[in-house]
N, C-alpha and C positions, 0 to 999 in steps of 0.2 A: 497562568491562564485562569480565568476566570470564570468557573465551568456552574451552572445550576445543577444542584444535585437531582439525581430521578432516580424512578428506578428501573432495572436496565433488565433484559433478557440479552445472554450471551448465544449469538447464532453462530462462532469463528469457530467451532472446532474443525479440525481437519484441513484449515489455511493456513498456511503461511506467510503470504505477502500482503494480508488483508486481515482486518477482524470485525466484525461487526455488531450492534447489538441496537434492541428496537426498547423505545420507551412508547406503551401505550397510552399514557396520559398525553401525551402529545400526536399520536399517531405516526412517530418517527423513527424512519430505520434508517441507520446510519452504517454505513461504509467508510472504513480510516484505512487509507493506503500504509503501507507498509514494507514497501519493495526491498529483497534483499539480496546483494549485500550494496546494492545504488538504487539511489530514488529514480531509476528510469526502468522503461518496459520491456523488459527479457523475453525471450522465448516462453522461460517460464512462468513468466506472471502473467503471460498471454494466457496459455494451458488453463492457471488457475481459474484467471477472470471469466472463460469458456465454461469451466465448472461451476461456478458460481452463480451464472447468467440461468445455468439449466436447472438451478435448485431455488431461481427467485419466482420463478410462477407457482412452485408449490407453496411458497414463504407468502405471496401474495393471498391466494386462495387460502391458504390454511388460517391467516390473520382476521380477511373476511367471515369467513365462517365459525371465527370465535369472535364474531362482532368489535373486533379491534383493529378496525380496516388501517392497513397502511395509507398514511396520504402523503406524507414528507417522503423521498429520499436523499438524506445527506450523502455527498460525497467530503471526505476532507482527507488530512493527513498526519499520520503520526509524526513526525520529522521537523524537526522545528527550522530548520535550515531552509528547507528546501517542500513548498505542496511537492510538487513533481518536475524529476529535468526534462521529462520525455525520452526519445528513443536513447537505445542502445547505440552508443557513438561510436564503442569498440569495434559492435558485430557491424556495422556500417563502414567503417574503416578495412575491416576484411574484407566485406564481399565487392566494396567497391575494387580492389586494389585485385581480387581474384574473378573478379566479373559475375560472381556467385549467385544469377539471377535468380535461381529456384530457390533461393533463401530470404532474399528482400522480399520477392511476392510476397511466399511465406508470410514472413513477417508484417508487412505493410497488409495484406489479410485480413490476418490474426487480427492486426489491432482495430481495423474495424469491425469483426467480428463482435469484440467486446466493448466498444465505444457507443456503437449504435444502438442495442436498447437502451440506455442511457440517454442518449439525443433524444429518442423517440420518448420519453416516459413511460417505457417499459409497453408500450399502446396501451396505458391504465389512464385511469382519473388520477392519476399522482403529480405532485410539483417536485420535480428535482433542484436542489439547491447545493453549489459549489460553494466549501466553505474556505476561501485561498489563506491561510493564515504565515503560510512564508511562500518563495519564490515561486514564479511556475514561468519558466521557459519553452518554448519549443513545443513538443507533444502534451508539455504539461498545461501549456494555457491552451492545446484543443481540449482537453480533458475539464479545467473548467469550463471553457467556454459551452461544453454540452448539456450543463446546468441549464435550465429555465432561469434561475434566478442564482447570478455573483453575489455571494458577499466576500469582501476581502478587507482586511486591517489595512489602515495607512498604510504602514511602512513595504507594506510588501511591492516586490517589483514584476514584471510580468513583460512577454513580449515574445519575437522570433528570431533568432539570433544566427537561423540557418542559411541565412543570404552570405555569413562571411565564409560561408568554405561552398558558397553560389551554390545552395540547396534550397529547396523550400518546402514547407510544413505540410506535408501532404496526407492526413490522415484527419481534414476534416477543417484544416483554420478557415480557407477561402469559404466555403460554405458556411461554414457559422457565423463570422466577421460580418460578413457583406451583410447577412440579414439585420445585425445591430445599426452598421455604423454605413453601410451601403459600398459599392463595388470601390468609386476610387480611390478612398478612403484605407478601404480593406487592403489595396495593392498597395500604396502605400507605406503602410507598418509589414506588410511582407517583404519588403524590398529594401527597409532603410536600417534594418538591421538594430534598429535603437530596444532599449529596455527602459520600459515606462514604469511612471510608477503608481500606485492603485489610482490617487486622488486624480491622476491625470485621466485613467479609462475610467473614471467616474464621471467626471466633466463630461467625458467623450460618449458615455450612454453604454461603453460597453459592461464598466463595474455596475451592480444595480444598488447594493446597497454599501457604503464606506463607512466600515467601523474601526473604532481607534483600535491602539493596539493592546493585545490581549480581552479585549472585547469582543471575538465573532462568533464565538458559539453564543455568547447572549443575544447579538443581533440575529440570530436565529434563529431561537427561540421567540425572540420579540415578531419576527415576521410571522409565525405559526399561531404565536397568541391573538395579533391584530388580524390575520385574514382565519380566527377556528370560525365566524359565522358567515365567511362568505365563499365556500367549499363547492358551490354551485357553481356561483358567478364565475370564481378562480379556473376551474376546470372548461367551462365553457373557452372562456375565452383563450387558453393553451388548445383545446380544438380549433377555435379558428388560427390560431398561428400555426399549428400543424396542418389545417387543411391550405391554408394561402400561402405558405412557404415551406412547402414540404421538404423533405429530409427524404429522398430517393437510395436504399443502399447501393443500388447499380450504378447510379453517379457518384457514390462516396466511392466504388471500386475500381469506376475509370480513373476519377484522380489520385486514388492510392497506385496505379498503373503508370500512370506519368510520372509520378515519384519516382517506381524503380527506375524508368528509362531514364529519370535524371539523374540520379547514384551511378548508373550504368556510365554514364561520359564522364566523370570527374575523375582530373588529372590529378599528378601530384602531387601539385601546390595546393589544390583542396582537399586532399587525404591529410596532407599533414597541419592543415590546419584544425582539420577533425579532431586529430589526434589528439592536438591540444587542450580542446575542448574535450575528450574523452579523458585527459588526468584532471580535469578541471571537477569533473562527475566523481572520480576517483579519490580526490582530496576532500571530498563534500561528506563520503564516506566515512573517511577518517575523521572525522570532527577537524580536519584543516581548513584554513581562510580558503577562499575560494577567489581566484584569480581571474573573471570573465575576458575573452580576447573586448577588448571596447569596441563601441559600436562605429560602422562607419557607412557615408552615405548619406542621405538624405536627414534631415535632423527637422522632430516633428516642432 
């Protein structure tokens, strides 16, 4: 990978699924996922994210007031396999199968809880920027899609894969898609269960910036360098996309609600195809090839 050196301020003490550090010459603080012991969203890397979320307004304000305002927040991933698979397919697989509704809330919650200042830019004058440099399925491409601005390498693949065990991504895709690519569009890649690949959601307006591979931390960088004298302009106009297409948490809560009721009916045959998909997260783990069920259904 192909990284510009800087020089870094370490903020990760006391994480574990996360680490982060801020380069002031660029005004950039960076969050590298880390989830362990699978690239998806546990219980406890909810908890963490929740912690983390309550120690970024002081991080914010404390930057300001050493005049080294944050204005970037990268999101990316340590994992070279995998940005993010998204949910827990395990604990999904339980509670569907035990009807375990007080845990999916839970769950489905949580992960807005900690999704949403991120969608929102933290309500700062900041640009959030997702940097996808391997896979992001499922919860993992709502996670970048909460970015302001995609950057993702070629080769990477990206999409929703929860229509084959007749589930759908309920912590945020419908609302953020539509606003890129528009509603019928949006239903579309929810329904057809395909995995795309970046240069395709580039074409498509949902990637913003396509960098080769091993190149996205430069495209990054490179975005930060071309917009450092237009910090005004930039912020402005992320207020009118937040004011004309708002991001409502009470609407992100009903459809994380309709999520659970839709876990809640799923038969057998889509538990165990869950399941599948749950050794499939688990091999990912292991440094083993990764066997996706293939996509079926509508083909884009």
């Amino acid at each position: 990978m192909n990284v510009i050196p800087s020089r870094l301020t370490d903020h990760s003490q006391g994480y574990r699924h996360i680490s982060t550090r801020f380069e002031p010459q660029y005004g950039a603080f960076w969050m590298i996922l880390d989830p362990k012991p699978l690239p998806c969203v546990s219980l406890e890397f909810i908890d963490e994210m929740r912690r983390f979320h309550e120690t970024m307004a002081r991080t914010f304000e404390a930057h300001a007031a050493g005049k080294q305002p944050i204005r970037f927040f990268i999101a990316a991933s340590k994992n070279p396999k995998a940005f993010h698979l998204g949910g827990d397919l395990s604990l999904f697989v339980r509670c569907a199968a035990e009807k375990d509704e007080e845990t999916l809330r839970k769950y489905a919650r949580g992960c807005i809880d900690v999704i949403y200042p991120y969608m929102i830019g933290f309500d700062l004058p900041v640009t959030t920027i997702s940097l996808v440099q391997a896979d992001a399925l499922g919860g993992g491409f709502e996670i970048a899609l909460s970015g302001n601005i995609i950057v993702a390498e070629r080769s990477t693949k990206m999409g929703f894969p929860e229509v084959l065990f007749n589930l759908f991504p309920g912590m945020g895709a419908y609302n953020l898609l539509s606003r890129r690519i528009g509603i019928q569009r949006t239903e579309q890649m929810l329904l057809n269960g395909k995995i795309y690949r970046a240069e395709e959601l580039h074409a498509e307006g949902v990637v913003d910036i396509l960098a080769e591979d091993g190149r996205g931390e430069n495209a990054v960088y490179e975005y930060i360098v071309r917009n450092e004298n237009r910090g005004n302009a930039r912020e402005a106009i992320h207020r009118v996309r937040r004011r004309l297409f708002p991001l409502g948490y009470d609407e992100l809560i009903d459809v994380a609600d309709i999520w659970v009721e839709t876990v809640l009916r799923l038969g057998p045959r889509e538990i165990r195809l869950m399941e599948r998909l749950a050794r499939s997260q688990e091999r990912l783990s292991r440094r083993d090839p990764i066997s996706l069920v293939p996509p079926v259904g509508e083909r884009a």
